[in-house]
C-alpha positions in Angstrom: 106.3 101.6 105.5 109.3 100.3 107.3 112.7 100.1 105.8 112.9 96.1 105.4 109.6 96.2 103.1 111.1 98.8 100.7 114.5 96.9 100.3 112.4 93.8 99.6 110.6 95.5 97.3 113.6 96.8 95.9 115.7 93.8 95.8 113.6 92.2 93.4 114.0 91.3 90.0 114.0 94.1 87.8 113.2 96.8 90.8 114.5 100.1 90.5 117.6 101.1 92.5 118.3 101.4 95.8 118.8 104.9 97.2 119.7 106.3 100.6 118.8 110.1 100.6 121.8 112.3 102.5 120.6 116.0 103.6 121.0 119.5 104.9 117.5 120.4 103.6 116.6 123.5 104.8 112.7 125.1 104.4 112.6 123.7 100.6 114.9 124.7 98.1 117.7 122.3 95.8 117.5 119.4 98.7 113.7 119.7 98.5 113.5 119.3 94.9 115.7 116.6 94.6 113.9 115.0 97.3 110.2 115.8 95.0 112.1 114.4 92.0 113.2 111.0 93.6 110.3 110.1 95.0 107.7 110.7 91.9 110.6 108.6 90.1 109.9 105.0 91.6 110.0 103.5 88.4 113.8 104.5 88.5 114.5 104.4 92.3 113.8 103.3 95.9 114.3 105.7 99.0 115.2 103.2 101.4 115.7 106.1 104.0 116.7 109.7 104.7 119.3 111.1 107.0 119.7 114.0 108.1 122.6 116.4 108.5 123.8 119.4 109.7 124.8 122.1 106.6 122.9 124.2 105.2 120.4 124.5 109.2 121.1 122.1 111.8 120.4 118.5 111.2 117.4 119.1 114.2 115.7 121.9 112.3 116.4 120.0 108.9 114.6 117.0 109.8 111.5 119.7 110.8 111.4 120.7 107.1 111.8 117.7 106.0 108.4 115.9 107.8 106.8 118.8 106.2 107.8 118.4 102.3 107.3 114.4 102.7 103.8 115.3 104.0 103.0 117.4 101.0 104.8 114.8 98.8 102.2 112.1 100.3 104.9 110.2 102.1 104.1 110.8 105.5 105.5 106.7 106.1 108.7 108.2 105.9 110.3 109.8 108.5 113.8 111.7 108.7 116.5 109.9 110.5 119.0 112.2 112.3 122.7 112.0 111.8 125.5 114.0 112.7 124.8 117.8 114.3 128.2 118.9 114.0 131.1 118.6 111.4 134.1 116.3 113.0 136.0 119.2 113.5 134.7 122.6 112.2 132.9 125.3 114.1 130.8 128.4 114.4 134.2 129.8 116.3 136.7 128.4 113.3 134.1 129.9 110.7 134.8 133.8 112.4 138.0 133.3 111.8 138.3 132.7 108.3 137.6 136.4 107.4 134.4 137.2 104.6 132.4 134.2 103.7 129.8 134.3 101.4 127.6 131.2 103.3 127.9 129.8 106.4 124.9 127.8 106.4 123.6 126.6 109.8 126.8 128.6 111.7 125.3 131.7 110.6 122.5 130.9 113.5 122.6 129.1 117.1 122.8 124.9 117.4 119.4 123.7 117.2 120.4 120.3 118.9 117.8 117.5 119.0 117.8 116.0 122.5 114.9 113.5 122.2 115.3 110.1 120.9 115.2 110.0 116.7 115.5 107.3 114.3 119.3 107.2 113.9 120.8 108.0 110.7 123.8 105.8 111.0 121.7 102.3 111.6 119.8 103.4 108.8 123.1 103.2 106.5 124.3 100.3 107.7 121.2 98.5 107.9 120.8 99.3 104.5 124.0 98.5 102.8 124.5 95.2 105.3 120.8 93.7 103.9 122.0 94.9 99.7 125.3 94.6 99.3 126.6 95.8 96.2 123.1 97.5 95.5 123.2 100.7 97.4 123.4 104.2 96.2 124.4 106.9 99.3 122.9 110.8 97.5 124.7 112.6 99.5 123.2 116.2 99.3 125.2 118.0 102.3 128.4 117.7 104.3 129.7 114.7 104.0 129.9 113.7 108.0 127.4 111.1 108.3 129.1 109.7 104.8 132.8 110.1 107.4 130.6 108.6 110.1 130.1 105.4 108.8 133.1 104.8 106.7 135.4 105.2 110.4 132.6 102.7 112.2 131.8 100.6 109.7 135.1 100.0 107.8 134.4 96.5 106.5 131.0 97.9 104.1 133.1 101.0 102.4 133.5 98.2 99.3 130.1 97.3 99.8 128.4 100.3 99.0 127.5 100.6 95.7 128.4 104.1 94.7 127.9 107.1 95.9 126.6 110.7 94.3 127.3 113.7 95.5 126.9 117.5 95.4 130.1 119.2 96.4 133.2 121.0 95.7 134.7 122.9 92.5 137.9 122.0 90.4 138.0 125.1 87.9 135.7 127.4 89.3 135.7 129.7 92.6 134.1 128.3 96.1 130.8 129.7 96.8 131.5 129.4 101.0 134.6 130.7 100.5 136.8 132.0 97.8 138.6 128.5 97.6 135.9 126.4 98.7 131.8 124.9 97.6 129.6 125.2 100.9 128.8 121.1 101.5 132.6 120.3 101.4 133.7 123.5 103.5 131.0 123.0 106.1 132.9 119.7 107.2 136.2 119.2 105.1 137.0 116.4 107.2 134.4 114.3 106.2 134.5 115.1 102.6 138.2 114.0 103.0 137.2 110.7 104.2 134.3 109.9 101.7 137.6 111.1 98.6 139.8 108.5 100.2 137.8 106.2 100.3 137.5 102.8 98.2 134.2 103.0 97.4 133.6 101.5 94.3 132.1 104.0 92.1 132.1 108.2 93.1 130.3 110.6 91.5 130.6 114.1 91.8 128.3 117.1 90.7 130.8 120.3 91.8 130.4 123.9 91.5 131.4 123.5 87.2 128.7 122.2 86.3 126.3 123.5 88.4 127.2 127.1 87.5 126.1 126.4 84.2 122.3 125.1 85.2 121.5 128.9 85.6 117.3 129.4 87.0 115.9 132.9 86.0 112.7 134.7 87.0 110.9 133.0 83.6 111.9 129.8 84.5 110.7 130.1 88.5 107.4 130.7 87.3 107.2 128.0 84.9 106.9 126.2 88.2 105.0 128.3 90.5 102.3 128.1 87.5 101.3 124.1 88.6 99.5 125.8 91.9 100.4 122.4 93.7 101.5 122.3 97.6 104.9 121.3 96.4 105.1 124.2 93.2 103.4 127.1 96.7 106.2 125.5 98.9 109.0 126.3 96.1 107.4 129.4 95.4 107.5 131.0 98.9 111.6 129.5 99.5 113.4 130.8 95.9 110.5 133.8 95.6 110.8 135.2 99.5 114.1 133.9 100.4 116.8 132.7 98.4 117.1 134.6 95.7 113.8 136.2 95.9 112.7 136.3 92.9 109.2 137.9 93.9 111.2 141.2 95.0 114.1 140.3 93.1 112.8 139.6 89.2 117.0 140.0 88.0 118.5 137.7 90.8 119.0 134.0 89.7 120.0 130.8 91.6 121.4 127.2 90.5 120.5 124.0 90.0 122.9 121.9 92.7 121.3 119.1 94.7 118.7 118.2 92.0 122.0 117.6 89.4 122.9 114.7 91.4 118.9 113.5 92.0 118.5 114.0 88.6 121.4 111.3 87.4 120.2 108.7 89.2 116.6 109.1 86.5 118.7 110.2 83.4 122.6 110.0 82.9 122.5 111.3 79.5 121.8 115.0 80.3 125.8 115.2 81.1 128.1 116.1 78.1 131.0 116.7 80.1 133.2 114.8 82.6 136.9 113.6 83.6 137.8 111.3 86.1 140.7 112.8 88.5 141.9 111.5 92.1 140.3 114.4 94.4 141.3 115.1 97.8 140.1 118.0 100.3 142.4 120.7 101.7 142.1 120.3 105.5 145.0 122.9 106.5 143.2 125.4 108.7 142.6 128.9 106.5 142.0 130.5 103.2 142.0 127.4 101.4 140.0 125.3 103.8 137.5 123.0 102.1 139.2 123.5 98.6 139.3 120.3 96.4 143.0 119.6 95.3 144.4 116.7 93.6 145.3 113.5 95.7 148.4 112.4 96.7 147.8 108.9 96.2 150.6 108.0 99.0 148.5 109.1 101.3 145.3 106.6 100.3 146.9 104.4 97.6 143.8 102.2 97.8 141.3 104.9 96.9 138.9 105.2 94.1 138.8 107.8 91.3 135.9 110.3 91.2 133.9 110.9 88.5 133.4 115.0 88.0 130.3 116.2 86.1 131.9 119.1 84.3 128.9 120.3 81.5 125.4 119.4 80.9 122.8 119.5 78.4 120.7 122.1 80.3 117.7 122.0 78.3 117.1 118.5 79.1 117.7 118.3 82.9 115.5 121.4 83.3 112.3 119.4 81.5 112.9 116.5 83.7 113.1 118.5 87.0 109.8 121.0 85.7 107.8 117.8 85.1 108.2 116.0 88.2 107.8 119.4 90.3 104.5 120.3 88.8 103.4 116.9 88.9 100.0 116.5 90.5 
């Protein structure tokens, strides 16, 4: 299925929201699952599209996984659309400067840079948001540089998207790229810079705080490998072999990030804790590049506040994700 048929379909009375679907997904993991729990949720909201982007692998090798998981999902009409490869300014060089990092994501290995001709993330965005006015939700999972992108091209839509929701960036708690900084808003501080500024209308942020508290243990990993569905082997082999092991590793634990921000767009009540702040992204070149610090609002008096998810009812965000994971 094309784009225009599923904004018709969404556009009509009643129909659930419109979504475009922003990501670094690598092999599986938080991008995967949030990509599992948007799609078996149609009853609450549309994928018009998915771009790609470079963060956590290269927007090329991203796109890769990504055929694959929509494949086992049974959405093989969709099809990745490639965005930006490289952050506006930061690179693999700046990154071996900046001393110990915990993540470097896609740095951490040579550019995998897709030459041949792709479906382009950026007509994608503004195809969407020119047709639905008003009506579209940007998830943006990863760096925020297609987000940048389109705001710096396409000035005139920034008040015509409807919100956007985001995973990225940590107000009380410690950076997990750096000491100072979340990975997604490091990776490209620029961009996330941009997307603070901005006047969209409504901004919604899942940082570091409340996703440190949506702790996954051993118990809980195999509460999902237990369905023995493609999608429940595929999230087996990524957090039981790779990140954070869990087959070798039964002690280790991970997070819940991406699938936060998926999982507000089906339930908003499993939040019990946020504030509303005007954000803004340290962009000064060392230690504290990537951190998110307060905004002077001189410097972007027209920008809109950001809503920061801050505690959550974990209990209830964990059923939702479990059910639509296992689903057959």
């Amino acid at each position: 299925m094309t784009l225009l048929p599923l904004l018709l379909i969404s556009a009509a009375a009643g129909a659930p929201g419109i979504i475009v679907f922003d990501t670094d997904c690598g092999f599986f993991g938080d991008d995967g699952s949030a990509l599992a729990m948007v799609l078996r949720s149609p009853a609450k909201v549309s994928v018009a599209g998915i771009t790609v982007v470079s963060g956590n692998v290269w927007a090329a090798e991203g796109a890769g996984y990504l055929g694959e998981i929509l494949g086992l999902l049974g959405h093989s009409e969709l099809h990745p659309h490639i965005g930006a490869q490289m952050p506006l300014l930061h690179t693999p060089s700046m990154a071996e400067l900046e001393g110990k990092l915990d993540f470097e994501g896609a740095f951490s290995s040579p550019a995998k840079i897709a030459t041949s001709a792709t479906p382009n993330a950026l007509d994608l965005l503004t195809t969407a948001i020119e047709r639905h006015p008003g009506q579209v939700t940007i998830l943006a999972l990863g760096p925020m540089t297609n987000v940048a992108i389109l705001l710096r091209l396409h000035p005139d839509l920034e008040r015509r998207i409807q919100r956007i929701v985001f995973m990225g960036g940590n107000l009380h708690v410690p950076g997990n790229a750096s000491a100072a900084a979340e990975f997604n808003f490091w990776f490209d501080p620029e961009s996330a810079q941009a997307a603070l500024r901005s006047r969209i209308p409504e901004k919604v942020m899942f940082p570091l705080d409340i996703c440190n508290r949506a702790v996954v243990t051993k118990a809980r990993f195999d509460e999902i490998v237990a369905a023995h569905t493609p999608i429940t082997e595929r999230y087996g082999k990524d957090y039981g072999l790779r990140y954070p092991g869990f087959l070798t590793h039964p002690d280790a634990t991970a997070f819940l990030w991406d699938e936060l921000a998926a999982a507000w767009l089906l339930d908003t009540g499993f939040v019990t804790k946020s504030e509303t702040a005007w954000l803004d992204i340290d962009t000064r070149f060392g230690k504290t590049y990537g951190a998110t610090i307060p905004l002077d609002r001189k410097l972007a008096p027209d920008a809109t506040p950001v809503r920061v998810m801050l505690d959550l009812d974990f209990a209830r965000v964990w059923a939702l994700e479990k059910r639509l994971l296992t689903a057959h």
